[in-house]
Backbone bond lengths (Angstrom), bond angles and torsions (degrees), N, CA, C in turn:
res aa  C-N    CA-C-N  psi(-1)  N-CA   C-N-CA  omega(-1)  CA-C   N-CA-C  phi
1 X - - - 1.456 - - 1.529 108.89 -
2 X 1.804 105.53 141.91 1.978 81.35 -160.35 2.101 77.24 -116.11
3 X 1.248 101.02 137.21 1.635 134.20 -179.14 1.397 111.32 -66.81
4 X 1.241 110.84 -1.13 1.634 110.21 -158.23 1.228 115.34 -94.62
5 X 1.561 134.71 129.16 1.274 103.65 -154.31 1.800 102.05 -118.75
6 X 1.258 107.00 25.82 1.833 110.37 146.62 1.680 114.73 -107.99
7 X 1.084 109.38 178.09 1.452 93.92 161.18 1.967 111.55 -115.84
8 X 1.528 109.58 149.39 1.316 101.88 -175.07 1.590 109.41 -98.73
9 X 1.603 114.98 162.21 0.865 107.21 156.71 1.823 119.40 -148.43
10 X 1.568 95.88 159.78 1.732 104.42 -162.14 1.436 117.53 -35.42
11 X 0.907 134.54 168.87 1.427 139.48 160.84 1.700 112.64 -146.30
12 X 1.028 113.34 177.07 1.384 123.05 151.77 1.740 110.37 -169.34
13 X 1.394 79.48 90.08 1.810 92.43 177.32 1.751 116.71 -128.89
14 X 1.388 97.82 122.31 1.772 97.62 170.67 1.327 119.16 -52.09
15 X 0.850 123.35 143.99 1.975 147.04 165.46 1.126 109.00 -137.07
16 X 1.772 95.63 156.61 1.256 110.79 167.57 1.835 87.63 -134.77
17 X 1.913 96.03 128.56 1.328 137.00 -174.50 1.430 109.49 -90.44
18 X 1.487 124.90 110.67 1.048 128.00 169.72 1.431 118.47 -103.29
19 X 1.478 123.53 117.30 1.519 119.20 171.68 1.451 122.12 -72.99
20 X 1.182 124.21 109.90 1.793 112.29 -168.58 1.440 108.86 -76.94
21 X 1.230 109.49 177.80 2.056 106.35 179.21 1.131 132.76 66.90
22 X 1.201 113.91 172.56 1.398 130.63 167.39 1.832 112.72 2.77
23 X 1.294 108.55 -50.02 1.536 122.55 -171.45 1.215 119.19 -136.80
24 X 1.745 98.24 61.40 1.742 130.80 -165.40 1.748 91.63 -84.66
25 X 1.603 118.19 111.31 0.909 130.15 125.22 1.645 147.95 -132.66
26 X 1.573 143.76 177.88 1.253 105.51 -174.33 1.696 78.42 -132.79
27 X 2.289 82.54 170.46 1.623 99.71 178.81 0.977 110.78 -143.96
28 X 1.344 147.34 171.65 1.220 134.25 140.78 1.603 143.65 -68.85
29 X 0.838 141.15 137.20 1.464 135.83 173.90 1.292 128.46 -137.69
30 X 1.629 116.30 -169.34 1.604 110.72 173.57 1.612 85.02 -136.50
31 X 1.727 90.58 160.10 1.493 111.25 173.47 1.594 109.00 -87.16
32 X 1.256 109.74 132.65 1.425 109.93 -179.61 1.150 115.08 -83.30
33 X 1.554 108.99 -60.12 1.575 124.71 175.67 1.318 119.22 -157.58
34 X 1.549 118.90 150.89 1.660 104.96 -148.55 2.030 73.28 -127.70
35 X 1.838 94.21 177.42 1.363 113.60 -175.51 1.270 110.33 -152.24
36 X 1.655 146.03 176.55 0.944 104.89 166.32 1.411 122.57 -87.11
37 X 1.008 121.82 25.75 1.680 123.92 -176.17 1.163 86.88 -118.04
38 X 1.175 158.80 -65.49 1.594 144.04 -85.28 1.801 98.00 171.46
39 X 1.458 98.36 173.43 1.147 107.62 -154.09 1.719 108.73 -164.19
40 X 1.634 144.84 -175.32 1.160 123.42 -146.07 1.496 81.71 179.37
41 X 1.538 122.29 97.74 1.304 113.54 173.71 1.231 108.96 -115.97
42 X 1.491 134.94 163.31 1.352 136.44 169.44 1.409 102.61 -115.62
43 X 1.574 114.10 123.18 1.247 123.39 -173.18 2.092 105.03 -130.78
44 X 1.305 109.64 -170.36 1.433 97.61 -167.63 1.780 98.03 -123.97
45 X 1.515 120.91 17.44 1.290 130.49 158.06 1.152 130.38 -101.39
46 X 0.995 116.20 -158.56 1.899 133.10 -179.45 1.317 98.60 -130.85
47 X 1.069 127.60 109.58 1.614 150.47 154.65 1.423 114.07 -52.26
48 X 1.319 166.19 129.39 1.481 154.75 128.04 1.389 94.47 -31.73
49 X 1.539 115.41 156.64 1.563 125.32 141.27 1.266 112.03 -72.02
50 X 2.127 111.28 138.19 0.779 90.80 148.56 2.008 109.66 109.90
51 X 1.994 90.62 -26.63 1.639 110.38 -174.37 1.329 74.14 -89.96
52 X 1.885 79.10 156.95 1.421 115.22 156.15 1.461 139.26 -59.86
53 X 1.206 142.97 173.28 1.679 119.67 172.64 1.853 101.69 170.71
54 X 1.224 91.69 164.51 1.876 84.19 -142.14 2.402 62.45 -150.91
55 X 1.433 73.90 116.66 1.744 94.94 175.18 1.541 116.94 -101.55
56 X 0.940 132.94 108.10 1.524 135.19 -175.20 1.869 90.59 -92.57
57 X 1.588 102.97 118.41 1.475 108.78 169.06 1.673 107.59 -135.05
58 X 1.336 132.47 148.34 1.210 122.51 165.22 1.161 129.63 20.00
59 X 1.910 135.96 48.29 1.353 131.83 162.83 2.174 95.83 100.70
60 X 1.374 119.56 -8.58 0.621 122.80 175.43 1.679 137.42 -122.69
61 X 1.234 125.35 148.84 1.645 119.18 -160.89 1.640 111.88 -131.68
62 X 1.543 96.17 119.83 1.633 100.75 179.56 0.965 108.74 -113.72
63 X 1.345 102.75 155.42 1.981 112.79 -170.57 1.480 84.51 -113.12
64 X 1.333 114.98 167.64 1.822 112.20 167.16 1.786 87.85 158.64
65 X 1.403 117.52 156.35 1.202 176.14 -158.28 1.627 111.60 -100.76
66 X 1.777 124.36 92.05 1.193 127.62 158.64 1.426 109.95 -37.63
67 X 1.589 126.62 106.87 1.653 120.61 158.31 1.205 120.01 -60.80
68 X 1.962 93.83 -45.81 1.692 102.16 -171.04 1.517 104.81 -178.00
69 X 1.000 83.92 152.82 2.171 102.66 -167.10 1.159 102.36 -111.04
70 X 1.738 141.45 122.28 1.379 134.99 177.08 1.460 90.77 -128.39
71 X 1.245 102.18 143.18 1.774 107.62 160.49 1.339 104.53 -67.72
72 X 1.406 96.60 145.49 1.873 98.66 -173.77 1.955 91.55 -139.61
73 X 1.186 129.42 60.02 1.647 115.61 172.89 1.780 91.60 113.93
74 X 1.234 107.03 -130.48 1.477 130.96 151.58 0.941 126.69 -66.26
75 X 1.559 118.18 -44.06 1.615 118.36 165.70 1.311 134.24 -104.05
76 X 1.228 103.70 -171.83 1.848 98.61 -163.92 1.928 109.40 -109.13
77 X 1.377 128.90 90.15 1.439 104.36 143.40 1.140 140.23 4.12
78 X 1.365 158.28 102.91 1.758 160.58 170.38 1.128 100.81 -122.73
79 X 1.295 124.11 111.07 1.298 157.63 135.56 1.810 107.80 -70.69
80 X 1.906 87.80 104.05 1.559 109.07 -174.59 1.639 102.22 -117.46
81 X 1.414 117.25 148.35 1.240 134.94 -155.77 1.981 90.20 -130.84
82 X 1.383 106.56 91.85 1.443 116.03 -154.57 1.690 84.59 -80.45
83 X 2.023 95.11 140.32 1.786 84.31 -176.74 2.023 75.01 -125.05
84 X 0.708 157.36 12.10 1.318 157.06 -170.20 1.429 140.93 -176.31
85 X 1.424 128.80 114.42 1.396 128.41 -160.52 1.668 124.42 -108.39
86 X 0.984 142.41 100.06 1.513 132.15 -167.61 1.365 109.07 -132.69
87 X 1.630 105.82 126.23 1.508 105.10 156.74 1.196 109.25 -95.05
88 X 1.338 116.49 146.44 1.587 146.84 -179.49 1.139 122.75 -135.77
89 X 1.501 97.41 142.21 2.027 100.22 -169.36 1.492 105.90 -101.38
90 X 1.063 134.25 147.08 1.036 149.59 -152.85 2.230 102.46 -53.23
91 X 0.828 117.41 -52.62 1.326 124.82 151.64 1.664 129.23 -24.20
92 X 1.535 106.57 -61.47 1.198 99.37 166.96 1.627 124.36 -93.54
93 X 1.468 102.81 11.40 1.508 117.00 166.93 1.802 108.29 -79.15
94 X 1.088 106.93 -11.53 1.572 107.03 -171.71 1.354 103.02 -96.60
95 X 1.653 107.79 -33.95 1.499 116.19 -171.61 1.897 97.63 -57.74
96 X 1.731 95.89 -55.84 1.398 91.72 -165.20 1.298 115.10 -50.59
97 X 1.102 125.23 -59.97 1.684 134.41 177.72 1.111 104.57 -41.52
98 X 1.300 143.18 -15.59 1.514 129.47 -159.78 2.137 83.89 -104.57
99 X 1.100 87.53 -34.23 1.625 77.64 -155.88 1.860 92.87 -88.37
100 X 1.349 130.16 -24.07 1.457 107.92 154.78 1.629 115.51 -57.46
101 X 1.364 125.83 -28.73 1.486 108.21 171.63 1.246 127.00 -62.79
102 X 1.663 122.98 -37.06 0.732 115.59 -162.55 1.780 92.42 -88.83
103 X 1.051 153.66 11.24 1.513 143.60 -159.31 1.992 61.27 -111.25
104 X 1.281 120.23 -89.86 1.419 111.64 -170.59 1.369 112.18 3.98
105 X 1.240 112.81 -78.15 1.577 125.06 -165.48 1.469 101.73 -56.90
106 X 1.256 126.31 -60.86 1.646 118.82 -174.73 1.402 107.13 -55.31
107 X 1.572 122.97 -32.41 1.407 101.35 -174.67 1.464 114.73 -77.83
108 X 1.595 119.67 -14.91 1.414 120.75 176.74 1.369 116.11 -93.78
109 X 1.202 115.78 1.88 1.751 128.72 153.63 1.677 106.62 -66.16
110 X 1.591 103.73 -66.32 1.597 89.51 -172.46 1.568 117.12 -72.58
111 X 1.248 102.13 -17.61 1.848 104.07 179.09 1.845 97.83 -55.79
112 X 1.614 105.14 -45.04 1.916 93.91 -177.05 1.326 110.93 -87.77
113 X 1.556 121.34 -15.27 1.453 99.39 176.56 1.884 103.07 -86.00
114 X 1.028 134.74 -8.61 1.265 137.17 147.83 1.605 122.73 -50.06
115 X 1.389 124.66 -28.53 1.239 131.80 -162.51 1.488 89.63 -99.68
116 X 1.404 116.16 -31.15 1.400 121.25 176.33 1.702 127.84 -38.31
117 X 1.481 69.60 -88.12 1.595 103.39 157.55 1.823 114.21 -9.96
118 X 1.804 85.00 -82.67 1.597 96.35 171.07 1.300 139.10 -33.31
119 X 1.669 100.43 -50.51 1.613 106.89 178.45 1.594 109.26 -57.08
């Protein structure tokens, strides 16, 4: 009996998987099967439960919520709990990236003038 209370369906679409935070890295993947909440990618990492992650698909950008990471073969299952949907044109795809770098950089300014401090 399946618990789920949308129904999903298959996909096979490339992404590129961004981990947000603390343990920011990116990968590639495919979409397994989407819902309207949520979604089912196969990627070639280990996800935390629970992290953040920002999906670059076809002109479009999802925010959403690791449910759960299963080993699936070689790769890993992610079960994402989608909290936000945006298409974006290539333009304000540059904006965004420019302005996550620069939040990057300020936060690794105060992380050393914090370490400063300390010493």
């Amino acid at each position: 009996m399946d618990l789920r209370s949308e129904p999903r369906f298959p996909a096979d679409e490339p992404v590129r998987v961004t981990v947000l935070g603390g343990a920011k890295f990116e990968t590639d993947g495919k979409i397994v099967n989407v819902s309207g909440r949520g979604m089912c990618l196969r990627i070639r990492a280990r996800v935390p439960v629970g992290a953040a992650v920002r999906v670059d698909v076809d002109g479009s950008l999802l925010l959403g919520e690791v449910a759960y990471c299963r080993t699936n073969g070689d790769l890993y299952a992610v079960g994402l709990q989608l909290e936000q949907a945006l298409t974006i044109s290539e333009e304000l795809s540059r904006l965004m990236q420019r302005l996550m770098e620069e939040s990057n950089g300020l936060a690794a300014e105060r992380t050393v003038a914090s370490q400063t401090r300390m010493a």
